[in-house]
C-alpha positions in Angstrom: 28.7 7.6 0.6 29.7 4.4 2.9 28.1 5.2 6.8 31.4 4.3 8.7 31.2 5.4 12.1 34.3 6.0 14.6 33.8 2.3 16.3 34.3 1.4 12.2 37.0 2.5 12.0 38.9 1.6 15.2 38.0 -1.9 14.3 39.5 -1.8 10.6 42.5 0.2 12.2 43.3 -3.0 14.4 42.6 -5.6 11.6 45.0 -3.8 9.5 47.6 -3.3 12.1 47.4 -7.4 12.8 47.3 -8.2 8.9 50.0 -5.9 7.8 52.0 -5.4 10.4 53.8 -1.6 12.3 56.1 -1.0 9.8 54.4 -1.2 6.6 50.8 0.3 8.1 52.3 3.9 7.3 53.0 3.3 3.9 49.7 1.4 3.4 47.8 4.3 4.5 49.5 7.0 2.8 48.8 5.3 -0.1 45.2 4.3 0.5 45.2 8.6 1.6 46.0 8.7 -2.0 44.0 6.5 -3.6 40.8 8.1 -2.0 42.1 11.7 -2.9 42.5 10.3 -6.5 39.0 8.4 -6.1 37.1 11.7 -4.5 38.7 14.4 -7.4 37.5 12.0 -10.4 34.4 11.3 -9.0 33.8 15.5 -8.5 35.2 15.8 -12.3 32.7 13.3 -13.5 29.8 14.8 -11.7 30.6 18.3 -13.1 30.9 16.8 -16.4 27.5 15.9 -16.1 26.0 19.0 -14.6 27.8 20.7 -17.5 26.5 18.9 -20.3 22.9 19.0 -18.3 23.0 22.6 -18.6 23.9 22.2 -22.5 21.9 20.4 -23.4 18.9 22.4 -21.2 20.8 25.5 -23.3 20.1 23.6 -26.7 16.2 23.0 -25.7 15.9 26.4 -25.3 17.7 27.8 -28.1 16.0 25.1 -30.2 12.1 26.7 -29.1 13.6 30.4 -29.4 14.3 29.2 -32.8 10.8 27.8 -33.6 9.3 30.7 -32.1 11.0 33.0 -34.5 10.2 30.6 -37.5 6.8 31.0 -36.1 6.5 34.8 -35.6 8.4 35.5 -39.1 5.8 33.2 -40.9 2.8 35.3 -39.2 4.1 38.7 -40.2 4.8 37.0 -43.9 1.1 35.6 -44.2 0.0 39.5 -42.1 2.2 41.2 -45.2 0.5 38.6 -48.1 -2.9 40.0 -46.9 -2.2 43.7 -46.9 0.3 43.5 -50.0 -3.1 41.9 -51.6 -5.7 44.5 -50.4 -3.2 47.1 -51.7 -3.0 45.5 -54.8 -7.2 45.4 -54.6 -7.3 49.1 -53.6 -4.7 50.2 -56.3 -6.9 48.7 -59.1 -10.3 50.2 -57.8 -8.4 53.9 -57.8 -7.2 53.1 -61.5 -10.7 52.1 -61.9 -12.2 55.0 -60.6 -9.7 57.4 -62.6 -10.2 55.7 -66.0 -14.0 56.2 -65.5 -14.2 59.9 -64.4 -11.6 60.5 -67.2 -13.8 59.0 -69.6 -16.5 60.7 -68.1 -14.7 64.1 -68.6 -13.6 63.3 -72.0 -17.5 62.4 -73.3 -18.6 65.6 -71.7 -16.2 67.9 -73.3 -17.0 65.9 -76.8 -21.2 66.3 -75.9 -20.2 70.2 -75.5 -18.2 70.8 -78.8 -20.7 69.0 -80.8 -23.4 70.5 -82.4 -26.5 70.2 -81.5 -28.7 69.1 -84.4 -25.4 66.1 -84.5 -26.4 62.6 -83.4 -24.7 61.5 -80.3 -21.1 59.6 -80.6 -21.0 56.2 -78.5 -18.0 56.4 -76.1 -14.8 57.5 -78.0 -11.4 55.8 -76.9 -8.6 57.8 -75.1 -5.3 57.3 -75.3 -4.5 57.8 -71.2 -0.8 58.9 -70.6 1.3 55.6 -69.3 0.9 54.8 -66.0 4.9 54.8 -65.0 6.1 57.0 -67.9 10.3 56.6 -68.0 12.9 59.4 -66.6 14.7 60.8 -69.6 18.0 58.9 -70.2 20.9 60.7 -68.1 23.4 62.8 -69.7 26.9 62.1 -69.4 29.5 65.1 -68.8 32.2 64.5 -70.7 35.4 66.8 -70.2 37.9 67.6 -73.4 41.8 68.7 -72.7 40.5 71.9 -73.2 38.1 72.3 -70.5 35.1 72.2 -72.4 32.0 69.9 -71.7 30.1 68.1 -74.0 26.6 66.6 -72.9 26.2 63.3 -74.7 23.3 60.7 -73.7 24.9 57.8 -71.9 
């Protein structure tokens, strides 16, 4: 802090002992002891206040750019699962495509073979094509009488 060297101090030692006099230079001291104590252990809470809130606030930087980067990296695999949700989406209409053709295919082949052939030829003939995502059957419920006897009723 202050560069006070020993000759300082001898000096200020003297000028105090003339100012305030033997008998009250002890007390004056003691208390100026204190006062520099009190000085040096607010001035060391205040600094590691600081370094504290240096390091939270370095701590909330970080935390703030690990945030962003995990924004970041969760929009990139959502755009990376839009594109392959829609070439699945592509490919699964091509297949459905290609079955409805070679089903229709089949079915005009087996109509060409069972028809005569002095009969003129049919243009294509529709087909009714089983659903896609036929439904499960409805689930039975088990229902038990005071007897002990079960009775299977739809639920």
């Amino acid at each position: 802090m202050f560069e006070i060297g020993f000759t300082e101090l001898i000096v200020i030692g003297v000028v105090a002992l003339i100012v305030i006099g033997p008998e009250r230079l002890p007390k004056v001291a003691r208390t100026a002891g204190h006062l520099y104590g009190r000085l040096q252990r607010y001035v060391s809470s205040v600094k590691t206040d600081i370094s504290q809130e240096m390091r939270l606030d370095e701590m909330r930087r970080a935390g703030e750019e690990f945030k962003q980067s995990i924004e970041s990296a969760a929009a990139d695999v959502g755009q990376q699962a839009t594109v392959v949700d829609d070439y699945l989406r592509n490919e699964l209409e091509s297949v459905n495509q290609a079955v409805a053709d070679a089903s229709r295919k089949v079915s005009e082949s087996a109509v060409l073979e069972a028809a005569p052939a002095d009969a003129p030829a049919q243009q294509s003939l529709p087909l009714d094509l089983p659903d896609q995502n036929p439904r499960p059957p409805a689930p039975v419920a088990v229902i038990e009488t005071a007897q002990g006897d079960h009775a299977g009723k739809p639920a």
